[in-house]
Structure formats: structure tokens, C-alpha cells
MARSE-293146 format. One record per residue (C-alpha): x, z, y. Coordinates in steps of 0.2 Angstrom, whole numbers, plus 5000, padded with zeros to 4 digits. Example, Ala and Ser with C-alpha at 12.3 -4.5 7.8 and 13.67 -1.06 7.14 Angstrom:
<pts>
+------+------+------+
|   px |   pz |   py |
+------+------+------+
| 5062 | 5039 | 4978 |
| 5068 | 5036 | 4995 |
+------+------+------+
</pts>
This chain:
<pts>
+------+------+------+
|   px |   pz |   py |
+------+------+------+
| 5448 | 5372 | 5457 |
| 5454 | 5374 | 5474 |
| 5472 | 5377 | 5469 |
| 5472 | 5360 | 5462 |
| 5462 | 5352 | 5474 |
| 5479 | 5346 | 5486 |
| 5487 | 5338 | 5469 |
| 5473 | 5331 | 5464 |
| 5470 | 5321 | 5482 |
| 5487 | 5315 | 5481 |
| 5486 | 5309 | 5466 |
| 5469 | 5299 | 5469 |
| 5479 | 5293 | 5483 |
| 5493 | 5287 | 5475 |
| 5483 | 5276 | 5462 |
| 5472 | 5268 | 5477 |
| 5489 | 5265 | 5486 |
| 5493 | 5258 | 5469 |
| 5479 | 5247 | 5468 |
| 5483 | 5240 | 5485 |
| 5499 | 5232 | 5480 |
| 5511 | 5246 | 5484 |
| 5527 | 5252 | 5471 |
| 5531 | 5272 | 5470 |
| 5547 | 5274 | 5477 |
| 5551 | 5294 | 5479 |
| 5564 | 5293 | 5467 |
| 5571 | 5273 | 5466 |
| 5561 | 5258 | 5467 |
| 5558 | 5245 | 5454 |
| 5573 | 5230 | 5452 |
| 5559 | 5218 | 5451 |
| 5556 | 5204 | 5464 |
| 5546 | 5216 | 5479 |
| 5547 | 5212 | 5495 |
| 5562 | 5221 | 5506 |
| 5558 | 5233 | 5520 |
| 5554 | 5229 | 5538 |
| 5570 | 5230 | 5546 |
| 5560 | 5237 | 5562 |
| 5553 | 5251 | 5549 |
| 5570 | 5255 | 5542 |
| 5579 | 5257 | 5561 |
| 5563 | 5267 | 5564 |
| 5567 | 5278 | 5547 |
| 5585 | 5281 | 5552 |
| 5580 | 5288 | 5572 |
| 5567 | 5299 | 5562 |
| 5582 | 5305 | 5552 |
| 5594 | 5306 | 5569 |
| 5580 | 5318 | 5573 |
| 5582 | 5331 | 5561 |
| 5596 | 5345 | 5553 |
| 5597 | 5340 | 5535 |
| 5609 | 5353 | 5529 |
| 5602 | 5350 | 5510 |
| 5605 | 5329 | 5510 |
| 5584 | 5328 | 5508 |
| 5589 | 5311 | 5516 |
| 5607 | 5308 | 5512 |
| 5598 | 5290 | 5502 |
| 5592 | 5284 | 5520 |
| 5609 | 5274 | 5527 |
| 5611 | 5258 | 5535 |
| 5611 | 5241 | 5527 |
| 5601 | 5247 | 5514 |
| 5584 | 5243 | 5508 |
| 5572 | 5258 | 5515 |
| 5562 | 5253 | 5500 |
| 5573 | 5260 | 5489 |
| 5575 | 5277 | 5498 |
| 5571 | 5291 | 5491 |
| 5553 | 5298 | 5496 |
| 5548 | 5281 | 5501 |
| 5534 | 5271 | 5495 |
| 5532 | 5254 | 5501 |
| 5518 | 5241 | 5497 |
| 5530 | 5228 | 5486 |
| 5521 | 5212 | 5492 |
| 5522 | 5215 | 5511 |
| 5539 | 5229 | 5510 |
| 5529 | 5239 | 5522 |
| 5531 | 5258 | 5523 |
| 5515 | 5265 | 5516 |
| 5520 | 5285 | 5510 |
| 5534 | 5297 | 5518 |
| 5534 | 5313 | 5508 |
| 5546 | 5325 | 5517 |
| 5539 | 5340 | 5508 |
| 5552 | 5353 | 5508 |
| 5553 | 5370 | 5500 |
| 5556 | 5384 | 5516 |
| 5561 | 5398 | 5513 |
| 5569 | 5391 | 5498 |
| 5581 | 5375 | 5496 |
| 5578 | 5360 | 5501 |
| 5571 | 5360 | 5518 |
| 5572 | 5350 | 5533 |
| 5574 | 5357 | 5551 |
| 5574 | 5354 | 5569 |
| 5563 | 5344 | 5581 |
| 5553 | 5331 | 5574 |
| 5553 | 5313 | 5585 |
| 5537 | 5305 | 5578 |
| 5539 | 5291 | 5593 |
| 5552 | 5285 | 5584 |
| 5540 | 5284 | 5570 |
| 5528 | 5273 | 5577 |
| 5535 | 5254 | 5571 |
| 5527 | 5262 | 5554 |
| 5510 | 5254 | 5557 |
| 5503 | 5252 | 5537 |
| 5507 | 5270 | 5534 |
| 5494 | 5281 | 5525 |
| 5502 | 5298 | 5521 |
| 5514 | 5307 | 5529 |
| 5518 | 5326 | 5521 |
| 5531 | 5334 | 5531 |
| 5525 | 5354 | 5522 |
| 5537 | 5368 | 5520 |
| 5550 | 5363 | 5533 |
| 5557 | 5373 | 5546 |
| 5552 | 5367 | 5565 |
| 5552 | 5383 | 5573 |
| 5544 | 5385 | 5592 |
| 5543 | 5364 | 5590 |
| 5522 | 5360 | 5595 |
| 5515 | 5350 | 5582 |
| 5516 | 5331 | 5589 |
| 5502 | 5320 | 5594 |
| 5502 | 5305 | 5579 |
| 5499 | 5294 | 5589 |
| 5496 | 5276 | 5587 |
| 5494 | 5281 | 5568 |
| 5478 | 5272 | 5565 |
| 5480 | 5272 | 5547 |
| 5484 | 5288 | 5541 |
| 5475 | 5294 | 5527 |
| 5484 | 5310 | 5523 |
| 5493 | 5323 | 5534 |
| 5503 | 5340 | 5527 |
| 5509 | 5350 | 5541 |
| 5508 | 5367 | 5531 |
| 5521 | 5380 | 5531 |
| 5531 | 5371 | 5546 |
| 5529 | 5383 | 5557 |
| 5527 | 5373 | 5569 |
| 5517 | 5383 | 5585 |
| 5506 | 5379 | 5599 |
| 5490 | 5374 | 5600 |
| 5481 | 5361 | 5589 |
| 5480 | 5343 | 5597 |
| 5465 | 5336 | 5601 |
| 5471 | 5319 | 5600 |
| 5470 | 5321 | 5579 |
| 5452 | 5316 | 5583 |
| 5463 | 5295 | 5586 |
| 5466 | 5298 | 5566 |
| 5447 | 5292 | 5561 |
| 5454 | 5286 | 5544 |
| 5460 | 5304 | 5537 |
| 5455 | 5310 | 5521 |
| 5468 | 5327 | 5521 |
| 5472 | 5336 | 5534 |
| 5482 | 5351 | 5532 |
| 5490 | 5364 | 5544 |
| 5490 | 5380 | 5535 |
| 5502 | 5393 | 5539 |
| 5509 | 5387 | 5555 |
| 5509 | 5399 | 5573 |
| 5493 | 5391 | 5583 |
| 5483 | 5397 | 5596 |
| 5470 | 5393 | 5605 |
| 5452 | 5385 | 5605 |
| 5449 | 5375 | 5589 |
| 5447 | 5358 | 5597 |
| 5428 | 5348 | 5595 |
| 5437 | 5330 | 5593 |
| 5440 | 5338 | 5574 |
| 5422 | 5333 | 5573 |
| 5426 | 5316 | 5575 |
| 5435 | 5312 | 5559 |
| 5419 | 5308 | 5549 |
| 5432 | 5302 | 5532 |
| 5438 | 5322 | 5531 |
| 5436 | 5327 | 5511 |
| 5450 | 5341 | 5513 |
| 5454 | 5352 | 5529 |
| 5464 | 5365 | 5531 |
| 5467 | 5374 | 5550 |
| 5475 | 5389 | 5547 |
| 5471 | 5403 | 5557 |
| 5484 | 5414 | 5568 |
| 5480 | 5417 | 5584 |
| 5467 | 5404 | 5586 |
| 5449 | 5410 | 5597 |
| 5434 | 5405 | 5600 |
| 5421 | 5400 | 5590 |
| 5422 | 5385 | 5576 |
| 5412 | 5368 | 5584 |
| 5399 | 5365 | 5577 |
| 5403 | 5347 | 5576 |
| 5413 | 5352 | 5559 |
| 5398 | 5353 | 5550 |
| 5394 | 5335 | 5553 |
| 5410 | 5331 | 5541 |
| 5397 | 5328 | 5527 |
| 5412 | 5320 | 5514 |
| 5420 | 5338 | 5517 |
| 5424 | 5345 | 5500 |
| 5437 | 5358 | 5504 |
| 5436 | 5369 | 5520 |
| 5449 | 5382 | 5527 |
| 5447 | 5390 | 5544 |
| 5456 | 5407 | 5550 |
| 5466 | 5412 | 5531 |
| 5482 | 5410 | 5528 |
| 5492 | 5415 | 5511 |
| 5509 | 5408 | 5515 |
| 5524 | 5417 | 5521 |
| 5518 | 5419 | 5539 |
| 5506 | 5431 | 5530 |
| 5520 | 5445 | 5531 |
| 5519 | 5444 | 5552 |
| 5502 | 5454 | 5549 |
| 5495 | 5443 | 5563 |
| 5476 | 5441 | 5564 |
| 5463 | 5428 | 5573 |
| 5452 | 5431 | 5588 |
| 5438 | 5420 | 5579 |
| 5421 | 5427 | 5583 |
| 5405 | 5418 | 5587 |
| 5392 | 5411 | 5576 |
| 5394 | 5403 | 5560 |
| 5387 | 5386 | 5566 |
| 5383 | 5380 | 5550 |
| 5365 | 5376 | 5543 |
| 5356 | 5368 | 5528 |
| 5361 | 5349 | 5526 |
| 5378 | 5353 | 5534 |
| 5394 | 5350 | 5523 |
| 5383 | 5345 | 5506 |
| 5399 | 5341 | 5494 |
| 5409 | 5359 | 5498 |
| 5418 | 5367 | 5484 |
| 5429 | 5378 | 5495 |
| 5426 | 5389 | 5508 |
| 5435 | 5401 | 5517 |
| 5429 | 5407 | 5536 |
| 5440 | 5419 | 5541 |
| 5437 | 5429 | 5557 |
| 5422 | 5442 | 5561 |
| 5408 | 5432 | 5567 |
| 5390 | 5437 | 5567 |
| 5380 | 5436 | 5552 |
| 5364 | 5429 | 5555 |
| 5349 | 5425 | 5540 |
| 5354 | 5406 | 5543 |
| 5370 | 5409 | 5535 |
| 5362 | 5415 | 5519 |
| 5350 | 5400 | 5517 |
| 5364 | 5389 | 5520 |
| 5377 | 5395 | 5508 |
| 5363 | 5397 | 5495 |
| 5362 | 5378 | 5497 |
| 5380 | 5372 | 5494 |
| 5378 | 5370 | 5474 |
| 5394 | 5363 | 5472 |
| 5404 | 5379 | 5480 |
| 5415 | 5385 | 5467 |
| 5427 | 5396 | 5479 |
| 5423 | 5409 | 5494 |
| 5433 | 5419 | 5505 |
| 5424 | 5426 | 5521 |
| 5440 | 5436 | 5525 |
| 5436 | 5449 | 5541 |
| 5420 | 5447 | 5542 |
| 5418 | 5464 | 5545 |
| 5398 | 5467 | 5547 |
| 5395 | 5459 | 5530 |
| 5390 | 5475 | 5523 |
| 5372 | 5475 | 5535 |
| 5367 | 5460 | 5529 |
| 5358 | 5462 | 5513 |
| 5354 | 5444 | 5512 |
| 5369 | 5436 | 5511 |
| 5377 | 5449 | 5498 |
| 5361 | 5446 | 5487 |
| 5366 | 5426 | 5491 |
| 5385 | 5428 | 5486 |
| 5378 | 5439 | 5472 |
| 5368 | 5427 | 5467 |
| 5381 | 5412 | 5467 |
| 5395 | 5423 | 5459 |
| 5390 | 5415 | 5442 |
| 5398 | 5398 | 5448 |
| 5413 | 5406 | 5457 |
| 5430 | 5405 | 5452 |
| 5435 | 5415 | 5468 |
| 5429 | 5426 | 5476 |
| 5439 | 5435 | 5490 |
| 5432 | 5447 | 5502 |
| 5446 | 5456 | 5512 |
| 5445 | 5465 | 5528 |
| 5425 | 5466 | 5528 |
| 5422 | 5484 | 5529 |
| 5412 | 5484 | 5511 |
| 5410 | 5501 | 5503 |
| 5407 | 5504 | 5485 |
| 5387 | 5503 | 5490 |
| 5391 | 5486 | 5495 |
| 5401 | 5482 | 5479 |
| 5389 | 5488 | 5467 |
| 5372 | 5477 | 5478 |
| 5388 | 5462 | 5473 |
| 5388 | 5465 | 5455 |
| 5372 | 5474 | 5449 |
| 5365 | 5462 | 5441 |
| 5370 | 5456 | 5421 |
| 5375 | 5436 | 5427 |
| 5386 | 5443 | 5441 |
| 5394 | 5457 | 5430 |
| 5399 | 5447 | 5417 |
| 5401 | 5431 | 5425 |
| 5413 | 5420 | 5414 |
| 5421 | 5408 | 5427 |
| 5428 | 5423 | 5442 |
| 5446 | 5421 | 5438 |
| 5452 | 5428 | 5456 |
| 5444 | 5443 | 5464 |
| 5449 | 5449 | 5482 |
| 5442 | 5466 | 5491 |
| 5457 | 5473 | 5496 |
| 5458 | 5481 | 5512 |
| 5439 | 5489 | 5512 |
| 5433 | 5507 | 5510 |
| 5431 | 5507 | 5493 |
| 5435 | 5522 | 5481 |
| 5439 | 5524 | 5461 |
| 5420 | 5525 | 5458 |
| 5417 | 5507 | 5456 |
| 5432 | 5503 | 5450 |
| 5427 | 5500 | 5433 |
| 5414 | 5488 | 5437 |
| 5428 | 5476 | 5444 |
| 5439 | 5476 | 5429 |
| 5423 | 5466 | 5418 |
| 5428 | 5450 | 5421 |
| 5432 | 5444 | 5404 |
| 5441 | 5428 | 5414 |
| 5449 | 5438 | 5427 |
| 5467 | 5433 | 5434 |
| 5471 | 5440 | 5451 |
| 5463 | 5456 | 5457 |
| 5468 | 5464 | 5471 |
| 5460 | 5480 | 5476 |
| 5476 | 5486 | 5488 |
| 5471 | 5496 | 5506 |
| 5457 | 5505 | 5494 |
| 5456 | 5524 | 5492 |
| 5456 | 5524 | 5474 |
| 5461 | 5540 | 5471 |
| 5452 | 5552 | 5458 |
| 5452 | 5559 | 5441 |
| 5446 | 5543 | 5436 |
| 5462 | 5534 | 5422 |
| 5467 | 5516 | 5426 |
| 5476 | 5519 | 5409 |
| 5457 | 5518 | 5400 |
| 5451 | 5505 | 5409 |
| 5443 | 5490 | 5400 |
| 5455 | 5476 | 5407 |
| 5452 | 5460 | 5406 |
| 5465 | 5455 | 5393 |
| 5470 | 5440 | 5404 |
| 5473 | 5447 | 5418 |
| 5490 | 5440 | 5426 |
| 5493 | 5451 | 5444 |
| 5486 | 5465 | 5448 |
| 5485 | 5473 | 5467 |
| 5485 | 5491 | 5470 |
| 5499 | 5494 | 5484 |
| 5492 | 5507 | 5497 |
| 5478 | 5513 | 5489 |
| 5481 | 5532 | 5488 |
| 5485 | 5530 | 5468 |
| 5492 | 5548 | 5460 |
| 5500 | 5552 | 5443 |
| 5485 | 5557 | 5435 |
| 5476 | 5538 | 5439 |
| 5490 | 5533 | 5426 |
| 5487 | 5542 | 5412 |
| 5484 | 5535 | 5396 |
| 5472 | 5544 | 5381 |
| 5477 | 5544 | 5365 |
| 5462 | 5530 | 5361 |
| 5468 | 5517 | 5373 |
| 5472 | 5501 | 5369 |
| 5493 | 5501 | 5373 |
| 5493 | 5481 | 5373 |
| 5477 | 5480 | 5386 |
| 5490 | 5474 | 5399 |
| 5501 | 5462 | 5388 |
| 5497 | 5447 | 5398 |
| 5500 | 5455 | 5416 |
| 5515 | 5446 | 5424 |
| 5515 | 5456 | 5443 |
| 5510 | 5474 | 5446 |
| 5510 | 5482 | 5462 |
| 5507 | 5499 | 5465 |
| 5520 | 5502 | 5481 |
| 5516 | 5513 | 5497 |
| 5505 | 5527 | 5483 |
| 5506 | 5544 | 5481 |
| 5516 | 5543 | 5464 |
| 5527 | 5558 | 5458 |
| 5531 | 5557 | 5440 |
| 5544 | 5547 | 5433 |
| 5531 | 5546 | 5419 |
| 5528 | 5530 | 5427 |
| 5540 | 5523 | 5418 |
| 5533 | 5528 | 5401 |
| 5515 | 5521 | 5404 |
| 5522 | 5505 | 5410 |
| 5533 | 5504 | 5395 |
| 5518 | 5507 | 5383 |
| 5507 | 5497 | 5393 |
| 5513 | 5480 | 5397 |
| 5528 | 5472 | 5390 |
| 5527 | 5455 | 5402 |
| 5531 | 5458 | 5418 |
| 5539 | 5447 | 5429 |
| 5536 | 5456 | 5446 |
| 5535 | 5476 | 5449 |
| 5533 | 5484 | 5466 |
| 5532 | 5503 | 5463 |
| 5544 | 5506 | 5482 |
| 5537 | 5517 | 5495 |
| 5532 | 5532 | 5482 |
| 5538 | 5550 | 5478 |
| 5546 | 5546 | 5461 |
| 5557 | 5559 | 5456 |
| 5570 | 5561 | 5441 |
| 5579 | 5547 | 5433 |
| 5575 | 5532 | 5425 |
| 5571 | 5531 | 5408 |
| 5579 | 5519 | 5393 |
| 5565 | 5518 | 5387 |
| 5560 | 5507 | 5403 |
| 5576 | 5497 | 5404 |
| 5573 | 5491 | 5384 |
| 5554 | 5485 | 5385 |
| 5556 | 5476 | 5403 |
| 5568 | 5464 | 5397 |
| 5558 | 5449 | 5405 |
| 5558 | 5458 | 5422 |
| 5563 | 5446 | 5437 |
| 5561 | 5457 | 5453 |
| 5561 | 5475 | 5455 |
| 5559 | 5487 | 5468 |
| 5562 | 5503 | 5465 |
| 5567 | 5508 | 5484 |
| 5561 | 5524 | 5497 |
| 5558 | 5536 | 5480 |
| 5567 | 5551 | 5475 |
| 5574 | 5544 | 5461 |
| 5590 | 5553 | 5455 |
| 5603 | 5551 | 5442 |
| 5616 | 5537 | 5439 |
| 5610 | 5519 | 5440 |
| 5606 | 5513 | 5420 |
| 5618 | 5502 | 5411 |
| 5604 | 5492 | 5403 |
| 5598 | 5484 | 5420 |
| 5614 | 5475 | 5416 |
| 5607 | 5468 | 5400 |
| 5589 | 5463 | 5410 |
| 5594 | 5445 | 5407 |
| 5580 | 5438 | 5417 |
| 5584 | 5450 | 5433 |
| 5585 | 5443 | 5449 |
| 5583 | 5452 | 5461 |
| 5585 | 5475 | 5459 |
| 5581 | 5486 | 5475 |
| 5586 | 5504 | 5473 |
| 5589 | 5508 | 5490 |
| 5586 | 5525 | 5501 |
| 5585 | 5535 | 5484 |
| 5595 | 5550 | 5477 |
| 5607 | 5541 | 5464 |
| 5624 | 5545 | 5462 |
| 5638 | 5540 | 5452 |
| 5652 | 5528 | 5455 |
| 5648 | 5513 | 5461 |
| 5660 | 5501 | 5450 |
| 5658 | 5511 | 5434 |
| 5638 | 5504 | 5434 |
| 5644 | 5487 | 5435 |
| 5657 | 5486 | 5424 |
| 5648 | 5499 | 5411 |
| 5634 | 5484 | 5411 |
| 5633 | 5470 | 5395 |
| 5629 | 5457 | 5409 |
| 5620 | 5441 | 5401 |
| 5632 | 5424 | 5403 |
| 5623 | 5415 | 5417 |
| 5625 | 5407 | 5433 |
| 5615 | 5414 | 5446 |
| 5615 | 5424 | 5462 |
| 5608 | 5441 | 5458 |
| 5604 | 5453 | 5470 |
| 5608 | 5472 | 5471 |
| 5601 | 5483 | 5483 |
| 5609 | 5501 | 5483 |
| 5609 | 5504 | 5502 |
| 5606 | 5524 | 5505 |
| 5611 | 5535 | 5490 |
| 5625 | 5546 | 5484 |
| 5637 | 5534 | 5477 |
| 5657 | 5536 | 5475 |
| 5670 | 5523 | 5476 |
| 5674 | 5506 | 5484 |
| 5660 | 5497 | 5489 |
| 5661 | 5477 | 5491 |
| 5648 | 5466 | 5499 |
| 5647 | 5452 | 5482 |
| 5653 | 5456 | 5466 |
| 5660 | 5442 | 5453 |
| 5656 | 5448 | 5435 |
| 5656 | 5437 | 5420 |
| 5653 | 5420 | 5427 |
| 5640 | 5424 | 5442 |
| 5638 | 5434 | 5459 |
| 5631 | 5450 | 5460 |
| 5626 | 5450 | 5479 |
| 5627 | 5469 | 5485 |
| 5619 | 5476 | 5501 |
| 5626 | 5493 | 5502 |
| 5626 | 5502 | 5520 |
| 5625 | 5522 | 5520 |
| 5625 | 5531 | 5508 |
+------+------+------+
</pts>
């Protein structure tokens, strides 16, 4: 529910802006007889713009002497023509995105507006403003901006907010009390790098809060492998936050037998992630609590908490937990678990995402056996001390067990055998995403592979053994954007791959990574082949 939970606010938003007397205008405003926009709001519009690198044309509608109304991510109320909605979303790292440093001063004239979404730009080292003066703001998106500093206190001047978002951005610091303050909160998001302290306890006085996120982040920034300094008690008690369906605390606070009573008490908590909270594992009572809500879960995610297989098997003894139909994402990567309880997490008859990466899962124990949920979509396993013998399929396995997996990842093991490539072929036939880089794979690739994978559209094949020529049939992948085979052993000529390969008839940058092998021949930087680039990073080798 959670995943939906930002779509469905702004939808709800919409229709009660709607109802207000306001016409959607994100792509072009009704011809009908609405009122005009505020000239002050439109001058105000186009020093916003001034502001900003829009390298992309996001804005290229907004120009003088024209209606604002009729701009394209504007909505303005069409009795009064004033500006109500400003959705600036963008899609960094991806096209289109906005950059630069954001003047909200110059935003100020736009008194009526309720929602401003300014997520996925790019305002790198920019602090995140102040808004104020924006007394009726209903919804703010700063997420994925990374925007950095610390988080202003003055948000507390915004009492009419409903959404507040600031996931994935660079902030540090104390998380201020003043948050407290905005008594109209159904959805808040904070993020998490480099903030310290402990949470205020004045959050929990937010009693319309449905959604809470403090200290996890899953965006991009994700990669900087940054952590918080969150530490303290979970200030939280019973009666706090009544309407929660979402929660995720991430930081290693202390575990105290209040926390138990209270999460036992938030019956409408569909989603939990405690991430880092590394002493879960000596308190009995609030694993026997999440083992007892796990029934009502839809995701469960418990990274980084020190939890051993011990711990897993208190989570999951009993029948309701183990074969709990609504768990559809399940999170216990970096622990200290092993192979032994492995099976246990694969009975999940609704299971999606599980990732069980930074384990040590490796025995004489077959993930090729395994009973798998047959709709499992990603599945998680980078890092986790896997060897050829965890693959290996018996001759009563079911072959199509994995047909609905669409991302595997298995980089950073202890792989050998290019027998990989069999067991893949024989065991799903879906893939979108496969991450086997980082192994020992030696010996070539086989056709088999290149014939059953045709719906691949990333692949990383890089820092193996792998030897041979580079298969013609990853020219025929017809889906296939982006093939990393670099710091292998493959020779060949490097042209003679390229132009051996049936190339589908598309228009798309496709992306060839060969950096660090043994090839021969000429080696250009992009390659122009049948109608599209082939985009070639090629240094040593």
C-alpha cells in the first residue's frame, strides 16, 4: 500500500482542488470562459523560471504575454485564475529535469497555492529553502533533489500540510521539534543521511499521520553508501500515531518494552522497516510483536539489524506468520544469516522482492530445489558467499519455478562454473535485469544463454574470467540495453562481433561495455549499426 500511498494523495488532492472551483492544467487548460491568470502570479512564474537551467524545455510553455493558466504544469482555480498547483516533478538521473538554484522569494505573489512538487531535479549543494510566507500549502515534494543542508525549522509556518516529502536528499543535522507543529501531517517523509540525534517526540503528536519515514532512503543517493547517526529512544508510546500504515525508523536506537506495546497497537500498519536497528535480536518482545503482526504485512524489511538465523526462525515459527498471504516484499539483507533458514523464507506464497544480499548463504543447501514462490519478481543475493554447488538443479525440480522473475542478482559471489548459464536458462525465461559481475566465471558463454534471454535489458557480465569471442546472438537480444563485459578474458576482433551480429531495427542508445580484454582491431568510442548507436566504452585491453 505504501508504494501507492504518494499517488493516491495526490489524487485525493486534485479532486478536492477540483471541487474548490479549480481546472487541471498540466497539459493545456480548457477553451471555456475561466478566469485569466494574476498577472503578478504570472511575472512571479517567469522570475521562478529565470532561476533555473532548463536544458530539457520542462518550461519552454511559460513565455510572456501569455495566459500562465494555460502553462504546462499549472493548475489554476478557473473562477479566481489564481495559481493553485506547480508540479515541477522532473525524472533525474533520467530526462527531463530541472537544475540550478531555486528562488522561492520570487514565488511568494503565489498566495492560493496548495501543492508544489519540485521531486527528481537536480539542485546540487543548493540548501533546501525556507517557504515562507506559504501559508496555504497543502503538499510539498522535495525528494530526490539533492538538495543538502539541514532541514528548516521554519517548515513548522506551513500548519496547513497534508504531504511532506524530502526523501533522498543530503541532510544533516538535528531533526527539528517545530515538525511537531504541523498537526494536518497524513504523509511524512525525512529521509535519513547524515541526520543525528534523536527523533522529537513531538512527532508522535501528529495523530492524522498515516505514513511515517525517518532515516531510510531507496533512491539513487542509496549508492553513496552513507548511513545516519540516529540513536536515542523510540519516543513513541500507545495512543501516539493511531491511523499509521507505514513505518520505517531507520537508525540503531534502543529497544525498550514500550516499543513492543506500542507497535502491537497500530492495527492499521500494513508496512515496517526498522532498518539498523542493530540490537533487535535481544529483544524477545518485539520480535514475538512483528511476529505476530506479520499476518497483516505487506513489507516487511529488516536490514542491517544484526538478526541471526535464531532470530529469523523466533520471526516466522509460527503457521499464520509462515504462510502469511499478504507479505509481498521481504528485506533482511545485510544480517548474519546462513543457508539454514533459507528455505523458510522462500514460503511466501505472495512474495515479490526478497532480498537476502550481505548473508552468508553458503552450503550444500540448492537454491535450484527450493520451493519459490511462483510470483516472485526480484530476487536479492549479491554478496552472499553463493558457490556453484548452491545452483544446482535435481532432476525433480520444477524448471519453470522462476518463470515470473524479472531481476536476479547474484554479483560479488564465489561463482566458477559457467554452468551458470545453463541453470539460468532452464530456470527462468523472463529476465529483465541480471547482475552476475564481481565472480570467478570462467570459459565462454553458452548459445544456449544468448537464445532463452531474449527479453533481457541489462546485463553485467564484468570482473569474471570469462574467455572466448563475444556471442553473435547478444546482437539479436532485441530488448538489450545496456551489456557490460568488461575486465574479462575475451578476444577476438572487435568489429567482426558487431558486424557478425543480426541487430534488431530500432532506435535507441544501447550501451557496450568491453573495457579490459584481449580484443584486436580498431576501436571507436560509438558505433552507428543499422539505424541506432551502439555506445562503446573501451579503455585497455
Amino acid at each position: 500500500m505504501s508504494a501507492y500511498f504518494p499517488k493516491i494523495f495526490y489524487i485525493v488532492l486534485l479532486l478536492s482542488l477540483l471541487a474548490s472551483g479549480s481546472t487541471v492544467t498540466l497539459k493545456n487548460s480548457r477553451e471555456s470562459g475561466e478566469a485569466k491568470c494574476i498577472e503578478r502570479e504570472s511575472q512571479a512564474l517567469l522570475s521562478f523560471k529565470d532561476s533555473l537551467i532548463d536544458v530539457f524545455g520542462m518550461l519552454s510553455t511559460w513565455t510572456n504575454n501569455t495566459d500562465c493558466c494555460k502553462w504546462k504544469r499549472i493548475l489554476c482555480n478557473h473562477q479566481t485564475g489564481h495559481v493553485q498547483l506547480l508540479d515541477l516533478h522532473g525524472n533525474y538521473p533520467h530526462r527531463p529535469y530541472l537544475r540550478g538554484a531555486i528562488n522561492v522569494t520570487s514565488l511568494i505573489h503565489l498566495q492560493y497555492i496548495q501543492h508544489l512538487d519540485l521531486s527528481h531535479n537536480y539542485f546540487a549543494g543548493t540548501y533546501i529553502p525556507d517557504f515562507m510566507g506559504f501559508t496555504n500549502l497543502r503538499y510539498l515534494s522535495l525528494s530526490n533533489c539533492y538538495f543538502a543542508g539541514r532541514i528548516p525549522s521554519k517548515l513548522r509556518d506551513l500548519s496547513q500540510l497534508r504531504y511532506l516529502n524530502l526523501r533522498d536528499n543530503i541532510l544533516w543535522g538535528e531533526i527539528p521539534v517545530q515538525i511537531g507543529n504541523l498537526k494536518l501531517l497524513q504523509y511524512l517523509d525525512l529521509g535519513g543521511y547524515y541526520l543525528s540525534g534523536k527523533i522529537p517526540f513531538q512527532i508522535g503528536n501528529l495523530r492524522k499521520l498515516q505514513y511515517l519515514s525517518i532515516g531510510c532512503n531507496y533512491g539513487e543517493i542509496t549508492m553513496l553508501n552513507i548511513s545516519n547517526s540516529l540513536s536515542g529512544a523510540i519516543p513513541f508510546q500507545i495512543g501516539n500515531l493511531p491511523l499509521l500504515h507505514t513505518l520505517r525508523l531507520g537508525g540503531n536506537f534502543d529497544v525498550r518494552a514500550k516499543d513492543a506495546q506500542w507497535l502491537s497497537s497500530l492495527h492499521s500498519l500494513t508496512v515496517l522497516d526498522l532498518t539498523s536497528l542493530r540490537n533487535l535480536g535481544s529483544s524477545r518482545q518485539l520480535l514475538q510483536t512483528i511476529s505476530k503482526i506479520i499476518p497483516n504485512l505487506t513489507e516487511l524489511r529488516l536490514a542491517e539489524c544484526n538478526l541471526l538465523d535464531i532470530d529469523i526462525q523466533s520471526l516466522f515459527h509460527s503457521r499464520s506468520s509462515n504462510n502469511s498471504i499478504s507479505l509481498t516484499i521481504l528485506d533482511l539483507s545485510s544480517n548474519m544469516l546462513t543457508s539454514s533458514t533459507l528455505q523458510l523464507l522462500f514460503n511466501f506464497p505472495s512474495l515479490k522482492i526478497l532480498d537476502l544480499s550481505y548473508n552468508n548463504l553458503a552450503s550444500s543447501m540448492s537454491l535450484g530445489n527450493s520451493n519459490i514462490s511462483s510470483k516472485l519478481q526480484e530476487l536479492h543475493l549479491g554478496s552472499s558467499s553463493l558457490i556453484d554447488r548452491n545452483l544446482l538443479i535435481s532432476s525433480t525440480s520444477t524448471t519453470n519455478s522462476l518463470s515470473s522473475l524479472l531481476h536476479i542478482d547474484l554479483s560479488n559471489n564465489l561463482l566458477r562454473s559457467y554452468s551458470i548459464f545453463h541453470w539460468l536458462s532452464n530456470f527462468t525465461t523472463n529476465l529483465r535485469t541480471l547482475h552476475l559481475d564481481s565472480n570467478f566465471l570462467e570459459g565462454s558463454i553458452p548459445d544456449e544463454f544468448g537464445k532463452s534471454m531474449n527479453s533481457l535489458e541489462y546485463l553485467y557480465l564484468s570482473n569474471n574470467k570469462l574467455q572466448g569471442k563475444v556471442p553473435s546472438f547478444f546482437g539479436s537480444m532485441c530488448r538489450l540495453q545496456r551489456l557490460d563485459l568488461s575486465n574479462n578474458k575475451l578476444n577476438g576482433e572487435f568489429l567482426s562481433f558487431i558486424q557478425n551480429s543480426s541487430w534488431c531495427s530500432r532506435h535507441i542508445i544501447w550501451e557496450l561495455k568491453l573495457s579490459y580484454n584481449q580484443f584486436t582491431g580498431k576501436h571507436q568510442p560509438a558505433i552507428w549499426v543499422k539505424g541506432f548507436v551502439v555506445r562503446v566504452e573501451f579503455f585497455r585491453g
